[in-house]
PDB file as gemmi writes it, atoms N, CA and C in Angstrom:
CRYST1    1.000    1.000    1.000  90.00  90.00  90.00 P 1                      
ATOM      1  N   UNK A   1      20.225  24.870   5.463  1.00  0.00           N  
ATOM      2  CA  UNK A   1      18.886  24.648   4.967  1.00  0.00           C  
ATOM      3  C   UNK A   1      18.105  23.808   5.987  1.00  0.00           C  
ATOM      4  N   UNK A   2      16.957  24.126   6.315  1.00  0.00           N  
ATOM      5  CA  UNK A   2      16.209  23.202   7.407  1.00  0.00           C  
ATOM      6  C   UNK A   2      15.437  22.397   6.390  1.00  0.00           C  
ATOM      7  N   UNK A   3      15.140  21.520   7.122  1.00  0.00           N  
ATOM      8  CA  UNK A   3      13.789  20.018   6.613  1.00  0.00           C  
ATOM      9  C   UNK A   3      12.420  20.605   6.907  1.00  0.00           C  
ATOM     10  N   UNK A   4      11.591  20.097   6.727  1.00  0.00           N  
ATOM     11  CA  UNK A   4      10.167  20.606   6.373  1.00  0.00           C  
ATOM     12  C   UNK A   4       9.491  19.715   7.759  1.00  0.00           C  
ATOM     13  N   UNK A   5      10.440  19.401   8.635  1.00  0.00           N  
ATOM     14  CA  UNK A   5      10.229  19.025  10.323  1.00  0.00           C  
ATOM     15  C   UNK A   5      10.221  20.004  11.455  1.00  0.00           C  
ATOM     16  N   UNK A   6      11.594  20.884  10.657  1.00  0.00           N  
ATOM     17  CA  UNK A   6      11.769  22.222  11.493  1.00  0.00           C  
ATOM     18  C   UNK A   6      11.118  23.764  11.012  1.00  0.00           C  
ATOM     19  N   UNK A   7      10.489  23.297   9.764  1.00  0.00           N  
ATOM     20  CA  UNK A   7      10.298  24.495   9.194  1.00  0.00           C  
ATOM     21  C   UNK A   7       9.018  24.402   9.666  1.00  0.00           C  
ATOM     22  N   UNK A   8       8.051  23.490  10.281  1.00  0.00           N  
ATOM     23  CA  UNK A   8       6.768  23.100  10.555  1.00  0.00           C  
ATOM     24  C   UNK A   8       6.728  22.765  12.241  1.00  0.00           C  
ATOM     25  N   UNK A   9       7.846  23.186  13.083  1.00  0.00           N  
ATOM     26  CA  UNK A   9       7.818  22.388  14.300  1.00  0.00           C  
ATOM     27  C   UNK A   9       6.428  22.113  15.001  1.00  0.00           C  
ATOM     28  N   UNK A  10       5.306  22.833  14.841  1.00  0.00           N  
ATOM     29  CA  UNK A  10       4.185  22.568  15.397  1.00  0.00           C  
ATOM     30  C   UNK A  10       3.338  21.493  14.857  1.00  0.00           C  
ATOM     31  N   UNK A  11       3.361  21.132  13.301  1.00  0.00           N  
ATOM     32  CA  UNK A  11       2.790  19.860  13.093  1.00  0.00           C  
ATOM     33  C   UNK A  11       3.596  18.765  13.218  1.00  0.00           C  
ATOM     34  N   UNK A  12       2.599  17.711  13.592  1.00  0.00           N  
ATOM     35  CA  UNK A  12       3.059  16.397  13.898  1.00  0.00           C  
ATOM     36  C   UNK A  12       2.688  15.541  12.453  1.00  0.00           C  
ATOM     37  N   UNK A  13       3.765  15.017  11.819  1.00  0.00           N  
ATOM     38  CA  UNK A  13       4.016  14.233  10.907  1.00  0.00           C  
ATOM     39  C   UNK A  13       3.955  12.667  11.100  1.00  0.00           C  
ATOM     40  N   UNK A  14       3.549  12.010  10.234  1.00  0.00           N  
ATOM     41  CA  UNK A  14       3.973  10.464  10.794  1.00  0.00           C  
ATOM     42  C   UNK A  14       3.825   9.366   9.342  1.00  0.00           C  
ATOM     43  N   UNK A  15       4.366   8.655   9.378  1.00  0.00           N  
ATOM     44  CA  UNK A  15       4.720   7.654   8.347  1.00  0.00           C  
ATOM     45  C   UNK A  15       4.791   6.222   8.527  1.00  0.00           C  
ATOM     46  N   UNK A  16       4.944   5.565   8.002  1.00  0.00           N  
ATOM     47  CA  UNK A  16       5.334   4.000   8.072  1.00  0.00           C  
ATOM     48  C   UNK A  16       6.979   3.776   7.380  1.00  0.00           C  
ATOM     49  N   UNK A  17       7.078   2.719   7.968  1.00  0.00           N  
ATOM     50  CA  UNK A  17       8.530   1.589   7.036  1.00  0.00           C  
ATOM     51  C   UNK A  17       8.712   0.423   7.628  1.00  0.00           C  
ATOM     52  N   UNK A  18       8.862   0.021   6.315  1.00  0.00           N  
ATOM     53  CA  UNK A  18       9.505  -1.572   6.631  1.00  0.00           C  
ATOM     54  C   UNK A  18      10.761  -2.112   7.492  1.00  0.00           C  
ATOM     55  N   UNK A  19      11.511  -0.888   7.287  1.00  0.00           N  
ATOM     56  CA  UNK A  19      12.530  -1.191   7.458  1.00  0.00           C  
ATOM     57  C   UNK A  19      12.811  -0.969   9.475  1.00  0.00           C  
ATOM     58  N   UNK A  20      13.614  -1.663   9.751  1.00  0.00           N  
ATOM     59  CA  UNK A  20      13.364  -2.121  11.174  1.00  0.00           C  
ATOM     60  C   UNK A  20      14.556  -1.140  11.625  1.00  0.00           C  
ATOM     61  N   UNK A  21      15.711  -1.040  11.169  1.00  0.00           N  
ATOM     62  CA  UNK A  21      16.694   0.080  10.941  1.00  0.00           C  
ATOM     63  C   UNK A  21      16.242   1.522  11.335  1.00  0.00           C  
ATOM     64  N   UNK A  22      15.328   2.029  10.466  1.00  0.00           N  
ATOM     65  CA  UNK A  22      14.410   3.050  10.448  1.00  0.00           C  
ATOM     66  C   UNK A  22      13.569   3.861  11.666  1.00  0.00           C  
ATOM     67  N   UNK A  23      13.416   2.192  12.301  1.00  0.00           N  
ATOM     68  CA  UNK A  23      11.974   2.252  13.196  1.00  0.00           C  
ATOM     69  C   UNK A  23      12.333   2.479  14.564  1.00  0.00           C  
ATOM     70  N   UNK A  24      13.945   1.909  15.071  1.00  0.00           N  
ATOM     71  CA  UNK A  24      14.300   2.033  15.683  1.00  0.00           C  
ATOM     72  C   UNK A  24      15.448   3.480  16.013  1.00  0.00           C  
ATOM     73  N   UNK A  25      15.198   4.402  15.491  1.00  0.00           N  
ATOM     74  CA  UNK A  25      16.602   5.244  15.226  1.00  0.00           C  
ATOM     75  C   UNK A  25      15.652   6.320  15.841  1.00  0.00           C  
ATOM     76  N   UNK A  26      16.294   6.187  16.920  1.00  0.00           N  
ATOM     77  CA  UNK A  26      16.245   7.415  18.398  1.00  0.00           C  
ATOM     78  C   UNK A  26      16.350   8.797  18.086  1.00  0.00           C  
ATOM     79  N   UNK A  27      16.689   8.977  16.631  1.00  0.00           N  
ATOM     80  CA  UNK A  27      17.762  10.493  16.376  1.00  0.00           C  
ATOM     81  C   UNK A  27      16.543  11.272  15.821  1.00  0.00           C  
ATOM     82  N   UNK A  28      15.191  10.881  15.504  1.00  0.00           N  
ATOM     83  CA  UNK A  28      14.137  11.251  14.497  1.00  0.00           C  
ATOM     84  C   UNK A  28      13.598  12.738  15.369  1.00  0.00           C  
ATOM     85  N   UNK A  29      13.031  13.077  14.649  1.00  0.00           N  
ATOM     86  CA  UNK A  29      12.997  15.010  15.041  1.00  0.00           C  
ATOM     87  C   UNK A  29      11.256  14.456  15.716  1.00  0.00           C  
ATOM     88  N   UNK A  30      11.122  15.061  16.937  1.00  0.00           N  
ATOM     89  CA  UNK A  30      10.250  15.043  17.898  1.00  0.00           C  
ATOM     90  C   UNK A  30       8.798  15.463  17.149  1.00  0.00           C  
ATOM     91  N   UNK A  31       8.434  16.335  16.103  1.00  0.00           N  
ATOM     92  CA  UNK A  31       7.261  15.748  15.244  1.00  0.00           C  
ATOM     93  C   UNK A  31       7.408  14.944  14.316  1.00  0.00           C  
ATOM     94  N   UNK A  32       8.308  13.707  14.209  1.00  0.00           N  
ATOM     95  CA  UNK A  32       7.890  12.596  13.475  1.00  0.00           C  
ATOM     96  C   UNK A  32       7.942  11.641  13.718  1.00  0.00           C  
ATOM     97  N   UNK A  33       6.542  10.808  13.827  1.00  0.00           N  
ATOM     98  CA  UNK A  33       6.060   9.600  14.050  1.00  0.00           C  
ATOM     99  C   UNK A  33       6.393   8.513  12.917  1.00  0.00           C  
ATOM    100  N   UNK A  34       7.363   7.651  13.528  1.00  0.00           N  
ATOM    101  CA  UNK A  34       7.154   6.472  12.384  1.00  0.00           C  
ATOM    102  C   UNK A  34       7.109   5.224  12.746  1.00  0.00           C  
ATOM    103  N   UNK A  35       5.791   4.442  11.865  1.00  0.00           N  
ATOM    104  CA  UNK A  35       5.352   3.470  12.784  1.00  0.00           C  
ATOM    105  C   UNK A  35       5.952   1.924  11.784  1.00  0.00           C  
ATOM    106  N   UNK A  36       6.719   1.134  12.411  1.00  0.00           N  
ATOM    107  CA  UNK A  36       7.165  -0.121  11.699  1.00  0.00           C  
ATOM    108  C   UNK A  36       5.783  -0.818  11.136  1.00  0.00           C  
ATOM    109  N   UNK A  37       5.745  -1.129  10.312  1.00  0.00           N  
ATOM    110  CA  UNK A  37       5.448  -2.481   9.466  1.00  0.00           C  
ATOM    111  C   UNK A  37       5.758  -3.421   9.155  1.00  0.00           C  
ATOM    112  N   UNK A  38       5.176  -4.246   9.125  1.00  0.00           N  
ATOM    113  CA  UNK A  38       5.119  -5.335   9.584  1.00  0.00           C  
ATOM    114  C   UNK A  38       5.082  -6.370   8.652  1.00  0.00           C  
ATOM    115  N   UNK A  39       6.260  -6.783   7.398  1.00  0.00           N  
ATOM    116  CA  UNK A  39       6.077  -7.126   6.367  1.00  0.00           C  
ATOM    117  C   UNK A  39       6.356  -8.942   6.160  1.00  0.00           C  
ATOM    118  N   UNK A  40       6.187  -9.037   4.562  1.00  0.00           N  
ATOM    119  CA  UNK A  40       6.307 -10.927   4.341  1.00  0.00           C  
ATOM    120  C   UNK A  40       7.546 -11.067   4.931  1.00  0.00           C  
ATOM    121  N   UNK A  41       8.658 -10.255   5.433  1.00  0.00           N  
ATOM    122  CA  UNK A  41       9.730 -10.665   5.799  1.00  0.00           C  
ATOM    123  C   UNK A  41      10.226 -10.533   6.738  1.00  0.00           C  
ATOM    124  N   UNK A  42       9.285 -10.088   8.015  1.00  0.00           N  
ATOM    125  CA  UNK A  42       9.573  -9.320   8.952  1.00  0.00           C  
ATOM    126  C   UNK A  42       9.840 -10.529   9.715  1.00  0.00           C  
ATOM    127  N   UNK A  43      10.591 -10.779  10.805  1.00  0.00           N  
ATOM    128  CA  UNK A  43      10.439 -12.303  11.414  1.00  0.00           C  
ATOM    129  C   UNK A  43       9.890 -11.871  13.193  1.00  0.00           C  
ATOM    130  N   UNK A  44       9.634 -12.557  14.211  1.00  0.00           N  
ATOM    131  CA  UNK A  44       9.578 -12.764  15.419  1.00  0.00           C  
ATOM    132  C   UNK A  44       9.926 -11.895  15.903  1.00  0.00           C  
ATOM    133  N   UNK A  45      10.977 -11.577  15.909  1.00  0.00           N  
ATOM    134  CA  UNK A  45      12.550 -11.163  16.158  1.00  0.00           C  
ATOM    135  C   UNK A  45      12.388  -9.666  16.292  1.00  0.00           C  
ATOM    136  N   UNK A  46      12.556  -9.295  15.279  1.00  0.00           N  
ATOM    137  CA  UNK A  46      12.131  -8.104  14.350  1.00  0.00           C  
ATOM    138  C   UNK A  46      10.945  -7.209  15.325  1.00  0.00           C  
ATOM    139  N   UNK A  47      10.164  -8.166  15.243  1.00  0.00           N  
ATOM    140  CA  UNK A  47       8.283  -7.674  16.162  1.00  0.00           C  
ATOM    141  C   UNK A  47       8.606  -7.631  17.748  1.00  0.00           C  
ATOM    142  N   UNK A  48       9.280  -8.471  17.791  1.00  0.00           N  
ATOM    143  CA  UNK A  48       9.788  -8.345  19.656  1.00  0.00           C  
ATOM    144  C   UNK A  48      10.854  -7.103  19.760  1.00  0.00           C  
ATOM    145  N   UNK A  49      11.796  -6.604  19.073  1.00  0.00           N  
ATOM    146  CA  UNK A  49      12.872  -6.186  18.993  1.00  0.00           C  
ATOM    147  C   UNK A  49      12.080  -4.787  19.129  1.00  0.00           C  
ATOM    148  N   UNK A  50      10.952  -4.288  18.194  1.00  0.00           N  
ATOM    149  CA  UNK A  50      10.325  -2.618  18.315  1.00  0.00           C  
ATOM    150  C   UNK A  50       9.207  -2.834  19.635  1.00  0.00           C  
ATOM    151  N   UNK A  51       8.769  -3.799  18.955  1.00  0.00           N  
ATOM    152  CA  UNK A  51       7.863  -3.868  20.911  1.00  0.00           C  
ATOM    153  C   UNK A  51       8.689  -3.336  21.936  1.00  0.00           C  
ATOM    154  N   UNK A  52       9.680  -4.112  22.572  1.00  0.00           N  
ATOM    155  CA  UNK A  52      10.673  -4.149  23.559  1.00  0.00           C  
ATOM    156  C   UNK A  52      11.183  -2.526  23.144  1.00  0.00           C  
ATOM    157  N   UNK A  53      11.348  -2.140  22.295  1.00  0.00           N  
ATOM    158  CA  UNK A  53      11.852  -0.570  22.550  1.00  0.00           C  
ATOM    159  C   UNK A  53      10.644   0.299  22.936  1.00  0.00           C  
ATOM    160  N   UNK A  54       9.592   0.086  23.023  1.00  0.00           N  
ATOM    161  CA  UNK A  54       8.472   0.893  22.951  1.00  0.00           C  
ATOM    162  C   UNK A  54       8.296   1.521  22.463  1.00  0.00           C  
ATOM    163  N   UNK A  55       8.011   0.773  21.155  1.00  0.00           N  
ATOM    164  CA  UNK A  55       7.478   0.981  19.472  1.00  0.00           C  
ATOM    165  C   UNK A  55       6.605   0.087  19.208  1.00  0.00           C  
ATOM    166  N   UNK A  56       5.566   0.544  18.103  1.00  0.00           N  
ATOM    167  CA  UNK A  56       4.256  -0.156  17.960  1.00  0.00           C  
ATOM    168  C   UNK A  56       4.910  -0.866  16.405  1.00  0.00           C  
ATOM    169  N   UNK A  57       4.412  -1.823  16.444  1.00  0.00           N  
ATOM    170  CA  UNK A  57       4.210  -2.496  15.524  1.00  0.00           C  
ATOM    171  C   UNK A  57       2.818  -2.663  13.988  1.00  0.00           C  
ATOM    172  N   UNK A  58       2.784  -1.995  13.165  1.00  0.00           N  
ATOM    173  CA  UNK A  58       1.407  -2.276  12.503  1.00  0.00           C  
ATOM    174  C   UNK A  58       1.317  -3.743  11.986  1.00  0.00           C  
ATOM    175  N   UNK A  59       0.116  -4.587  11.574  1.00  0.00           N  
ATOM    176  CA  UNK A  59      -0.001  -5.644  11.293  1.00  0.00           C  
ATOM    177  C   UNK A  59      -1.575  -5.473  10.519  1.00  0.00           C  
ATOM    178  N   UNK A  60      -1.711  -5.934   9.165  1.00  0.00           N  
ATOM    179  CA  UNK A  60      -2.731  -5.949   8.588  1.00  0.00           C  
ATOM    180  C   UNK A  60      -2.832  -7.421   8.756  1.00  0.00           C  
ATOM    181  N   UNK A  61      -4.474  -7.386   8.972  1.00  0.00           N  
ATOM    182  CA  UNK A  61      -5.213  -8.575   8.927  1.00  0.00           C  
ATOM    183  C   UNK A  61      -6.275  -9.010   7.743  1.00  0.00           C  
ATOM    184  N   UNK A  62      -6.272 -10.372   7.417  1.00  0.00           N  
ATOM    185  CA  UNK A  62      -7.499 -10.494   6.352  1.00  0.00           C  
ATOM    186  C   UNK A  62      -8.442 -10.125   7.153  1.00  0.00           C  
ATOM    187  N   UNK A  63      -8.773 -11.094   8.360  1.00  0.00           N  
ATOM    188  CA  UNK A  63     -10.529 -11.538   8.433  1.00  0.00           C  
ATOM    189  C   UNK A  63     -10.969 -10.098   9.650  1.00  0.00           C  
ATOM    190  N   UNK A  64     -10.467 -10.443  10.522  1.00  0.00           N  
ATOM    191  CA  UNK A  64     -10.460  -9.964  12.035  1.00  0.00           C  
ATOM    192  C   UNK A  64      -9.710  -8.988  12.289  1.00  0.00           C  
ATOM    193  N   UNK A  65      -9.512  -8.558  13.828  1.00  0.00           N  
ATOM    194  CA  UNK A  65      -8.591  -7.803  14.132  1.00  0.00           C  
ATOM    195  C   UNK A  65      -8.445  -8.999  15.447  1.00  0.00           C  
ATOM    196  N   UNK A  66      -7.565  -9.769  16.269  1.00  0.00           N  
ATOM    197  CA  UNK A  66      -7.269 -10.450  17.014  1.00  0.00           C  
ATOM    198  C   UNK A  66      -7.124  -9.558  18.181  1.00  0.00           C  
ATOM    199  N   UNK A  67      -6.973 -10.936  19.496  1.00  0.00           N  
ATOM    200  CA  UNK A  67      -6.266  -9.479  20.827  1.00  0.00           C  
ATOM    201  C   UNK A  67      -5.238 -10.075  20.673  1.00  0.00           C  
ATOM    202  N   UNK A  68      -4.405 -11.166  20.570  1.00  0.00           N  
ATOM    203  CA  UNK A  68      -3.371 -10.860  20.229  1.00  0.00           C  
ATOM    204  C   UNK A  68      -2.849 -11.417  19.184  1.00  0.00           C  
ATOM    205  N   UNK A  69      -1.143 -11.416  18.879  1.00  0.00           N  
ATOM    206  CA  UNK A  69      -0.427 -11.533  17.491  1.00  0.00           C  
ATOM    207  C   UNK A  69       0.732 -12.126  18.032  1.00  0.00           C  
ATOM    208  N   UNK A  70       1.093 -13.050  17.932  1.00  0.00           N  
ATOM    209  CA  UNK A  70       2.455 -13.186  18.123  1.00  0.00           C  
ATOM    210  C   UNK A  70       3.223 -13.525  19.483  1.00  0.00           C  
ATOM    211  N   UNK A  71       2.184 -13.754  20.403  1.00  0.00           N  
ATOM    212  CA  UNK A  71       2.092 -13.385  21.791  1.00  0.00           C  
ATOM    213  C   UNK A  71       1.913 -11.726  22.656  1.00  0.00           C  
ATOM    214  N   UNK A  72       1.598 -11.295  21.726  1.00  0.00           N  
ATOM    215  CA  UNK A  72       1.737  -9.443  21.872  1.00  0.00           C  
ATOM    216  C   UNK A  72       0.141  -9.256  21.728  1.00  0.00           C  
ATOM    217  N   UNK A  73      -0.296  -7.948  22.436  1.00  0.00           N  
ATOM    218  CA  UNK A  73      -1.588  -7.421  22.814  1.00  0.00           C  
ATOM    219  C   UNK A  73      -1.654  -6.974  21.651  1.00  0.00           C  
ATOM    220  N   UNK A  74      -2.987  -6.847  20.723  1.00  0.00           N  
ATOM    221  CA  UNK A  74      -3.445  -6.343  19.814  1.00  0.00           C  
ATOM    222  C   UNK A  74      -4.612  -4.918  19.874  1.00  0.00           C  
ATOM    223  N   UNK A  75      -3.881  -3.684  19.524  1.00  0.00           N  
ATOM    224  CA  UNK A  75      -4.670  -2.850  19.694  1.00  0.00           C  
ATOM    225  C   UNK A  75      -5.215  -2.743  18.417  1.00  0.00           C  
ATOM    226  N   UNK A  76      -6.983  -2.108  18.494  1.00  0.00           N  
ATOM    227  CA  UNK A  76      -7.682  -1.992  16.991  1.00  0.00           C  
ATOM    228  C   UNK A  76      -6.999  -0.651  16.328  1.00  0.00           C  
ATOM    229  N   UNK A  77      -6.119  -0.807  15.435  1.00  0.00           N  
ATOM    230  CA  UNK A  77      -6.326   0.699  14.700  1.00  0.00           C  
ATOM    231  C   UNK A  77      -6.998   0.922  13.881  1.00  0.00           C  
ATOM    232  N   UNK A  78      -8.275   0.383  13.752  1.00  0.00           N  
ATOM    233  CA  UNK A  78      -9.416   0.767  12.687  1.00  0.00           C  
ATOM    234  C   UNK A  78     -10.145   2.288  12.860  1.00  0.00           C  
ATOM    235  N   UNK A  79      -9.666   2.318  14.277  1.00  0.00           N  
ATOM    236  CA  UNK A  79     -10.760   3.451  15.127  1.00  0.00           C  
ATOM    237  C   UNK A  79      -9.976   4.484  14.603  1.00  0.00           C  
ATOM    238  N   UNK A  80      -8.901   4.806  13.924  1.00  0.00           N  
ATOM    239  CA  UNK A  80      -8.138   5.945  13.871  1.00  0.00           C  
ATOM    240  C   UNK A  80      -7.005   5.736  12.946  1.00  0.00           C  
ATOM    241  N   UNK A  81      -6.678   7.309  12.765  1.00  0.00           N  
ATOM    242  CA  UNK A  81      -5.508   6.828  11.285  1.00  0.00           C  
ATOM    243  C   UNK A  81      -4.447   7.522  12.279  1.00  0.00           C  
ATOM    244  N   UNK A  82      -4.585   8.169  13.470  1.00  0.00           N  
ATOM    245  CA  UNK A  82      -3.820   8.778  14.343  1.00  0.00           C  
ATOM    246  C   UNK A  82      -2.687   8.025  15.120  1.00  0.00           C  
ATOM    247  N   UNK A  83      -1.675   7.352  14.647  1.00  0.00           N  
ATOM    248  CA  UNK A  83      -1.067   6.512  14.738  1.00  0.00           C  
ATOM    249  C   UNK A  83       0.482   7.215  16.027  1.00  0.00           C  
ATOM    250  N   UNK A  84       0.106   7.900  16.072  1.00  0.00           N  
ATOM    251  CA  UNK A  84       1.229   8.910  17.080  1.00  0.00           C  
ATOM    252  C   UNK A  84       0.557   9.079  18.432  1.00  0.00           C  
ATOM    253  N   UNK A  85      -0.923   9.020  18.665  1.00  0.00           N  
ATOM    254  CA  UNK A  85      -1.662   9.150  19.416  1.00  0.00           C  
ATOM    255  C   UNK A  85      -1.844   7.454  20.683  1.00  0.00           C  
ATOM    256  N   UNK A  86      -1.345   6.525  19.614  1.00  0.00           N  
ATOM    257  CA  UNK A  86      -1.626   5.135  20.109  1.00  0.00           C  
ATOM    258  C   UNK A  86      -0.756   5.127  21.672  1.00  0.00           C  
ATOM    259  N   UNK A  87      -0.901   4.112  22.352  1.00  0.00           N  
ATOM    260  CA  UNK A  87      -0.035   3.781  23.652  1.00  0.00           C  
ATOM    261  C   UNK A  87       0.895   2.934  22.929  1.00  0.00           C  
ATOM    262  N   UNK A  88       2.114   2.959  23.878  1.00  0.00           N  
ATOM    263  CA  UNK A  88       3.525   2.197  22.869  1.00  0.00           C  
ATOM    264  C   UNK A  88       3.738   0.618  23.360  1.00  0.00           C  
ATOM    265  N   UNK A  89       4.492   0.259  22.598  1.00  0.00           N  
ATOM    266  CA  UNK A  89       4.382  -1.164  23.672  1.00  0.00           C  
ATOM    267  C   UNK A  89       3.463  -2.218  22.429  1.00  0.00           C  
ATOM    268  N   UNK A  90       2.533  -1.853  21.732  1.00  0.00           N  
ATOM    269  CA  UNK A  90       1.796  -2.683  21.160  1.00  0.00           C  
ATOM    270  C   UNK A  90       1.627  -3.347  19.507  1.00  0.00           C  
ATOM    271  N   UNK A  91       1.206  -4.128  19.121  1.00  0.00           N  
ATOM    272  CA  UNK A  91       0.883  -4.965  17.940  1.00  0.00           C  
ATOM    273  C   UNK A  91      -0.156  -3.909  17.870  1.00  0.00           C  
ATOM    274  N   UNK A  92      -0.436  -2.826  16.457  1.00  0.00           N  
ATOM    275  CA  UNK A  92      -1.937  -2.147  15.967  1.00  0.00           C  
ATOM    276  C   UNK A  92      -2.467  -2.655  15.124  1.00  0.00           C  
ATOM    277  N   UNK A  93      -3.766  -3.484  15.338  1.00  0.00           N  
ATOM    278  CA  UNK A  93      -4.197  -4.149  13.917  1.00  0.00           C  
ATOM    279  C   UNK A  93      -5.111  -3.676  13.036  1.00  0.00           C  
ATOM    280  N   UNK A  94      -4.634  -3.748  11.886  1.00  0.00           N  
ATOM    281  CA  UNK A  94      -5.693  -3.050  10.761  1.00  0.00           C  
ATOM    282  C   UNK A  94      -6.184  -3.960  10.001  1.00  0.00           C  
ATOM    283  N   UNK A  95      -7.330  -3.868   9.755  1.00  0.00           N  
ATOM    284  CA  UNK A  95      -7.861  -4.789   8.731  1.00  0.00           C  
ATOM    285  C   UNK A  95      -7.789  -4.346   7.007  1.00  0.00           C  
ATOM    286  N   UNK A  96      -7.348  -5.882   6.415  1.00  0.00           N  
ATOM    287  CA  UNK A  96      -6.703  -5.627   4.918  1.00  0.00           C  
ATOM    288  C   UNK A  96      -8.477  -5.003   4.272  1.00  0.00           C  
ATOM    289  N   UNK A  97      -7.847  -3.787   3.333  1.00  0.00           N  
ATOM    290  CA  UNK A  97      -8.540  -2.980   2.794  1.00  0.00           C  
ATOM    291  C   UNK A  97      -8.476  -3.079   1.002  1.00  0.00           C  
ATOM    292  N   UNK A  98      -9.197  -2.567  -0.213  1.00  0.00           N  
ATOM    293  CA  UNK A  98      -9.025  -2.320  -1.028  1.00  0.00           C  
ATOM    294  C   UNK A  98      -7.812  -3.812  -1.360  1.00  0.00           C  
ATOM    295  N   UNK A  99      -6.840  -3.831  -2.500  1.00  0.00           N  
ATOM    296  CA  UNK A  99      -5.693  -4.639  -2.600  1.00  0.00           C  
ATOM    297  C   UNK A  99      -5.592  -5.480  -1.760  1.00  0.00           C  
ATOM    298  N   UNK A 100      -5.280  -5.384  -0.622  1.00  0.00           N  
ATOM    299  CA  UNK A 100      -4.664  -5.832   0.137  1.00  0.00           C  
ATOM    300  C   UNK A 100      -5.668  -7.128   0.885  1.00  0.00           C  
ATOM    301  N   UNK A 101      -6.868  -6.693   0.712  1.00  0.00           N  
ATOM    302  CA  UNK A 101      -7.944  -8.059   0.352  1.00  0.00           C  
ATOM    303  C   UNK A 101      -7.989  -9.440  -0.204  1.00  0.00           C  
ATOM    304  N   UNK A 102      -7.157  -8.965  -1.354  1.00  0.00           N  
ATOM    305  CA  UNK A 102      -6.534 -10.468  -2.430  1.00  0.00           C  
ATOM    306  C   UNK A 102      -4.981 -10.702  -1.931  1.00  0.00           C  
ATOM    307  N   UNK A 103      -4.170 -10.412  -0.861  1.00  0.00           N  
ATOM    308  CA  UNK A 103      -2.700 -10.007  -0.859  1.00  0.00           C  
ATOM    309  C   UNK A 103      -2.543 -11.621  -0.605  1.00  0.00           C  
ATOM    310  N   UNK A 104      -1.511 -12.071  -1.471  1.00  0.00           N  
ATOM    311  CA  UNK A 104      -1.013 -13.231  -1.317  1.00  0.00           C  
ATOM    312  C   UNK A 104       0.325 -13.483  -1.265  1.00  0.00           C  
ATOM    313  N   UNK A 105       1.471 -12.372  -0.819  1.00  0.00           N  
ATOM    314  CA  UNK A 105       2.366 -12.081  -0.376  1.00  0.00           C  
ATOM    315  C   UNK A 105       2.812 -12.626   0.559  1.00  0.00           C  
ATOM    316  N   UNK A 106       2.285 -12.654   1.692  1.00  0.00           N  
ATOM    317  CA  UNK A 106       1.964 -12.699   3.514  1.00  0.00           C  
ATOM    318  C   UNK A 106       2.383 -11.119   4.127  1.00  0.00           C  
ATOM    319  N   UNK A 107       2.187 -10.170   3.570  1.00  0.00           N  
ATOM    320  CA  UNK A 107       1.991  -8.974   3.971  1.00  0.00           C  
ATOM    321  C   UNK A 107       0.831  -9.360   4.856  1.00  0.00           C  
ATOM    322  N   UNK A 108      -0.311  -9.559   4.397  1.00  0.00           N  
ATOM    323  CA  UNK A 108      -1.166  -9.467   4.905  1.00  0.00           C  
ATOM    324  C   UNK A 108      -1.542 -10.862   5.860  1.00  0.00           C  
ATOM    325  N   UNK A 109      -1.762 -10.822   7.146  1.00  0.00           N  
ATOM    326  CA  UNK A 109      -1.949 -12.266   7.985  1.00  0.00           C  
ATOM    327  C   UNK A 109      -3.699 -12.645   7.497  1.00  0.00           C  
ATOM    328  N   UNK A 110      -3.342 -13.452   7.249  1.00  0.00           N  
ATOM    329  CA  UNK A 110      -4.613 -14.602   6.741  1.00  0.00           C  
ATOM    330  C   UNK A 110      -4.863 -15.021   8.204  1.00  0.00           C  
ATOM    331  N   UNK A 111      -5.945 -14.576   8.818  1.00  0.00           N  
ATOM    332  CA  UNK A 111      -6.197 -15.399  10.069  1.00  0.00           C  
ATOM    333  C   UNK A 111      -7.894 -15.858   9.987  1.00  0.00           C  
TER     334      UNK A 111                                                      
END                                                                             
């Protein structure tokens, strides 16, 4: 039985996860994009660890979008939901939307 990756090889798919496990796993079928997030529990570590593989990092912001995060370059992803399209290597910052406006989690960076 094929996955709906191979049954589609010409579209490009893409997703998010938390999970850092996930984000890093080399084995993922060549149309699917998945971009780490960047959660209340994510540590330093974690954000250097997908950087350094050349993997983007997402990061929602309250106020701003910063240039950088963490010591890492901050690209705007406001301009686009095209998240497969980005250069690798970087922190993408989105600004908190809808919910995520009131988020008092630390999902969201209060800056």
């Amino acid at each position: 039985m094929i996955n709906i990756f191979q049954a589609f090889p010409r579209i490009q798919f893409y997703d998010y996860t938390k999970s850092k496990k996930r984000a890093l796993n080399e084995t993922l079928p060549r149309n699917y994009h998945l971009m780490f997030s960047r959660s209340e529990v994510s540590t330093h570590k974690d954000i250097k660890d997908i950087i350094s593989s050349k993997n983007n990092v997402a990061v929602v912001f309250k106020n701003s979008i910063p240039k950088t995060f963490e010591g890492f370059e901050v690209i705007d992803g406001d301009q686009t939901d095209l998240r497969f399209l980005d250069p690798k290597g970087f922190i993408i910052g989105l600004t908190a939307k809808g919910k995520a406006k009131k988020d008092t989690t630390g999902f969201v960076v209060n800056n």
